[in-house]
N, C-alpha and C positions, 0 to 999 in steps of 0.2 A: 551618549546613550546612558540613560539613570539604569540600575543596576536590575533587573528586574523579580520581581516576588515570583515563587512558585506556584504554577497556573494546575491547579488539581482538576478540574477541567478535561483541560487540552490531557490529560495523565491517562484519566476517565478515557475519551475516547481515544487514544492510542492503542490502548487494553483491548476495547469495541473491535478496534478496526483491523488487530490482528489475529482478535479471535473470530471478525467476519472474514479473517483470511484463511484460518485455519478449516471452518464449516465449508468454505468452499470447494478447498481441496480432500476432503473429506466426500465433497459430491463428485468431482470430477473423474473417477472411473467410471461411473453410469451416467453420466448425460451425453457422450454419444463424440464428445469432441478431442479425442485421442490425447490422451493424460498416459503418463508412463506405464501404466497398469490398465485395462479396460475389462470389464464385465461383456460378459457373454451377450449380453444385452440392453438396452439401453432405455433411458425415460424421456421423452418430449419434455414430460410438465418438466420435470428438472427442469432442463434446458433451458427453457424459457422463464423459472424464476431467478434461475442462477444469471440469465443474460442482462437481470435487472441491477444483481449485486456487483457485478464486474463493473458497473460505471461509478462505483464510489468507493471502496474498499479501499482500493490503490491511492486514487487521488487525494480521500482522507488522511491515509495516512504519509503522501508527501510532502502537503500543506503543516502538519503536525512538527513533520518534519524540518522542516524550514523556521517552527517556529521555536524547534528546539536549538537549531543549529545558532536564532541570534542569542538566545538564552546562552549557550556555551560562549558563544565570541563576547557576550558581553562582561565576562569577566577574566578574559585573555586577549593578550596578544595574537597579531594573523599568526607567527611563530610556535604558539604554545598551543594555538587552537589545529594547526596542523599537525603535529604530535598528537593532540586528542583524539583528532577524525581517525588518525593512521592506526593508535593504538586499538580504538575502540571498535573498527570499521576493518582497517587490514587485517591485523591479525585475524580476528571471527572468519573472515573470506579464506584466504591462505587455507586455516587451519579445515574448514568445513569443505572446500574445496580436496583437501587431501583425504578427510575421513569422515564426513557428513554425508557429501554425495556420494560417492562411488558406489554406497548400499545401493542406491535408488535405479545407476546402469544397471548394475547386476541382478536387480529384478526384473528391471524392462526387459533386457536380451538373456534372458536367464540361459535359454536354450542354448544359445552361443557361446557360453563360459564351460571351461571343464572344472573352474575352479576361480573362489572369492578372487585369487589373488591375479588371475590372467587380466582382471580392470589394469590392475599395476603393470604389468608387463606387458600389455598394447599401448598404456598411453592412455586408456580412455574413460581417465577419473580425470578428467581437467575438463569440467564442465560448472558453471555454477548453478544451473538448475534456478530453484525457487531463491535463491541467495543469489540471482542477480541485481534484486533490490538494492542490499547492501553495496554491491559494486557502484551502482549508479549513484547511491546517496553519496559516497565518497567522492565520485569523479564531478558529481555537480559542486558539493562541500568544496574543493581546491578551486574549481574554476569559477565558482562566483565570490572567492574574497573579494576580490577588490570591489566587487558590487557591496558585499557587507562592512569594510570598511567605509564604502561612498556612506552609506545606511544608519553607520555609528557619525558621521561628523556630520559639522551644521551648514554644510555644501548641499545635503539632502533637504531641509528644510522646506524650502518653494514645490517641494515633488509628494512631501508625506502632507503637505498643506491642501496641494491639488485633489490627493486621494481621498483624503478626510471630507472636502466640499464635496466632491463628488458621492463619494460614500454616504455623506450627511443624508443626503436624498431617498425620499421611501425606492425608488425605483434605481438607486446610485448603485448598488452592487450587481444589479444583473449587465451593466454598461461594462463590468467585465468581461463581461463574456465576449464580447466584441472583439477582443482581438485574440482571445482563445479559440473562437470559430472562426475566423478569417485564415491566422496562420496557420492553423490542424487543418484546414481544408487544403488550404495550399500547399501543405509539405505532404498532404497525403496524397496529392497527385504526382510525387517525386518519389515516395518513401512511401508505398502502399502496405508493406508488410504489418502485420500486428507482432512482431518479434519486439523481444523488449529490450534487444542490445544495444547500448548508450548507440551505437552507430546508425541507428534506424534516425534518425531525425524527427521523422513524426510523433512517434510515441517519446524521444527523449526530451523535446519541446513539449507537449501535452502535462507529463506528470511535472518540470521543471516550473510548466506555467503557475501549478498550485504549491511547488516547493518555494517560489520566488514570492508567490501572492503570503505564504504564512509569514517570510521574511517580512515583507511591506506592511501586513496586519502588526505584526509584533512590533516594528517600529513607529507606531501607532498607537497609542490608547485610544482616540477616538474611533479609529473604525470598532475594534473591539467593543464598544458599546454602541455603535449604531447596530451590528450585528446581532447586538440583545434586544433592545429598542425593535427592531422591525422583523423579530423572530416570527411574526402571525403571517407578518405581509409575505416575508421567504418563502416561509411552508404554503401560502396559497398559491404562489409560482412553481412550488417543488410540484403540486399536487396538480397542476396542469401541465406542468413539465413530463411527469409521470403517465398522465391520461396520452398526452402526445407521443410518447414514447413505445407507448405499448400499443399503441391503436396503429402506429406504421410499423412496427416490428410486426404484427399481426396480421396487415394487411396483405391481401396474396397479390405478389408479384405482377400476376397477370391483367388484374386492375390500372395498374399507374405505369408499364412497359410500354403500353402503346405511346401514353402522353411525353414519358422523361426517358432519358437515355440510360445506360446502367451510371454511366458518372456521375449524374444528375443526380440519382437515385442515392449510390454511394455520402452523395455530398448531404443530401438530406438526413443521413443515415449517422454521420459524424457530427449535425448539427443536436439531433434529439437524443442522442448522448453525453453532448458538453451539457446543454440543457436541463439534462437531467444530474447529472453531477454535479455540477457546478452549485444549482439549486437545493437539492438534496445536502451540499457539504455545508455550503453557508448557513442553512437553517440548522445544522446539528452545532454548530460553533455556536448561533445565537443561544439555542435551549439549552446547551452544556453549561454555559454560564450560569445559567437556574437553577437546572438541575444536578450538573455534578461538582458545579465548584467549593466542595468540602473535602477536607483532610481525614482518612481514617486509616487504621490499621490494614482493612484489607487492603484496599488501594496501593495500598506502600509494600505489602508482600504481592501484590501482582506487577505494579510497575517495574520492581526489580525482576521480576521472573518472566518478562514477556520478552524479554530477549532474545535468553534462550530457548524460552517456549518455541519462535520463530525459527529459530535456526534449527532447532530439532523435529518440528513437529512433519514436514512432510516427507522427512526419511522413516519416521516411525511408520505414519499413512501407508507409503507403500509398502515394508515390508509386513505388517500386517495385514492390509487390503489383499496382497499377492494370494491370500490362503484364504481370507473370505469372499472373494470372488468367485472361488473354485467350488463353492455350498451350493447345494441346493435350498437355495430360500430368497425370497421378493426382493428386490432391491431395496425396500423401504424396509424391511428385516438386517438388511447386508449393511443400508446406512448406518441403523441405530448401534448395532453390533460392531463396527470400524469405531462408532464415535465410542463407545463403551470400555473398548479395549484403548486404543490409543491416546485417548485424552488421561487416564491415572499412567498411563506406563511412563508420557511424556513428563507426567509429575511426578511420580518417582527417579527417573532417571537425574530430572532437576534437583530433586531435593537428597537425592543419596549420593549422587557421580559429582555435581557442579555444583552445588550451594555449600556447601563445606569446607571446599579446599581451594584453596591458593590456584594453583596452576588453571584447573579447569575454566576457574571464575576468568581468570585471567582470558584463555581461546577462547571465553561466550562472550568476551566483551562487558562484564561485569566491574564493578569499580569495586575495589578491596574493602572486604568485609570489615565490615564497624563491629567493635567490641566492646565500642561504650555503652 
């Protein structure tokens, strides 16, 4: 594998897709689907435009992912790159595991504590929360070396040869989806839960398929440029992918119950969601190309700060949220006012607690500060 350039790009939506994660959970006390905090009341429309962002957020950003992880192995050893994952990955976990999440129990069950420190003394700060992510990036990073070694030598060749014909093709990349909806459907009649613990199989296969698909792009130049090349043709399947997606999310039940069974229905329901993500993430990889692959100063103070931004941001959310909740004012008053407060406190905390010092940089998972 030739050594590869830094993709500002893929940098660009990384930033995107954790700052669409962060806006998310910023909505999830009032749309109605029980978030560790909940408002006294709740929004439908939320609900239903949040049901649209859930189907790319994630998978963008595991796809990115993947296409980080060949970037790091391609200038390490499986050895050296297992130390990397551990450093950068365990640690961050461990450490927010001990003192990131437990704020977040002790607001859920506030009632139940007589005191911060009774999390510590039941046991029940060993949760990872929104930092399961991190978990899983790690446990998929060890278990597919040996697929990223196969990736680096010229054993792979005949298979990135295949992708590339395939891909070449205006209609080549939605032929993925084919075995993303086949398997998701089938392991979701095994593993129905939407939990996101690597042990659910559905969902650990679902984001794995776009973690593995950013490894296969990256070992690629050519799909990388069919992706740009057929950016119009993408966005006109995202956009009917989209129309489909919201036209059966919208349809009332009582319509297609007589004709399909609920499994039936289920299965339709997992297909107009690959559909729509899968579509959706490919066309942002083609137009990123266009539009973000330039080097600037901001870029470069966000990509180092989205790190911690992630690991911080939804214990701020809640403990904030705990007390605007409690106001008498509209939801859409309560949104702006969480996003208001939360979003500078998250960057102060960055820029005064962890961008400075050694240690901290160190538990955010941050690479040591450049002084040149």
């Amino acid at each position: 594998m030739t050594v590869k350039k830094r993709r500002y790009d893929l940098d660009w939506l990384r930033v995107i897709a954790i700052l669409a994660v962060y806006l998310h959970h910023i909505g999830m006390p009032f749309n109605g689907d029980g978030f560790h905090i909940m408002n006294s009341t709740s929004s439908k429309t939320l609900d239903d435009i949040m049901v649209f962002f859930e189907q790319f957020r994630l998978p963008l950003l595991f796809l990115i992912s993947g296409t980080g992880t060949m970037f790091a192995f391609s200038k390490r050893t499986w050895q050296q790159f297992f130390k990397e994952r551990s450093i950068r990955l365990v640690i961050p976990l461990i450490f927010g595991i001990l003192f990131i999440i437990p704020p977040q129990t002790y607001y859920e069950h506030i009632d139940k504590y007589a005191s911060y420190l009774d999390i510590y003394i039941n046991g029940s700060f060993f949760k990872t929360n929104h930092l399961w992510f991190i978990e899983n990036l790690f446990i998929m990073s060890v278990i597919l070396i040996p697929l990223i070694l196969y990736l680096k030598s010229s054993k792979s060749e005949k298979l990135i040869h295949l992708l590339d014909h395939i891909t070449s093709k205006k209609y080549g990349i939605l032929l993925w989806l084919i075995p993303l909806v086949t398997i998701t459907i089938f392991l979701k009649k095994i593993y129905p839960s939407d939990s996101k613990d690597i042990t659910n199989l559905s969902s650990t296969f679902y984001y794995s398929y776009f973690f593995i698909s950013g490894m296969l792009f990256t070992s690629s130049k050519n799909i990388w440029n069919y992706l740009q090349r057929y950016r119009k043709f993408n966005f006109i399947y995202f956009v009917i992918s989209f129309i489909l997606f919201y036209s059966y999310y919208l349809l009332p039940g009582e319509y297609i119950s007589p004709y399909l069974s609920l499994g039936n229905r289920w299965d339709i329901w997992y297909l107009v969601c690959a559909l729509v993500s899968w579509t959706l993430v490919t066309t942002l990889l083609g137009y990123g190309q266009v539009w973000f692959n330039k080097k600037s100063i901001i870029l470069q103070k966000c990509n180092e700060a989205i790190y911690p931004f992630y690991i911080l941001h939804q214990t701020v959310i809640i403990i904030l949220g705990y007390y605007i909740i409690q106001l008498d004012m509209s939801i859409s008053s309560k949104i702006v006012l969480l996003i208001l407060t939360s979003f500078p406190l998250i960057i102060i905390i960055y820029k005064l607690v962890i961008y400075p010092f050694k240690i901290p940089r160190f538990l955010f998972g941050m690479k040591k500060k450049d002084h040149t």
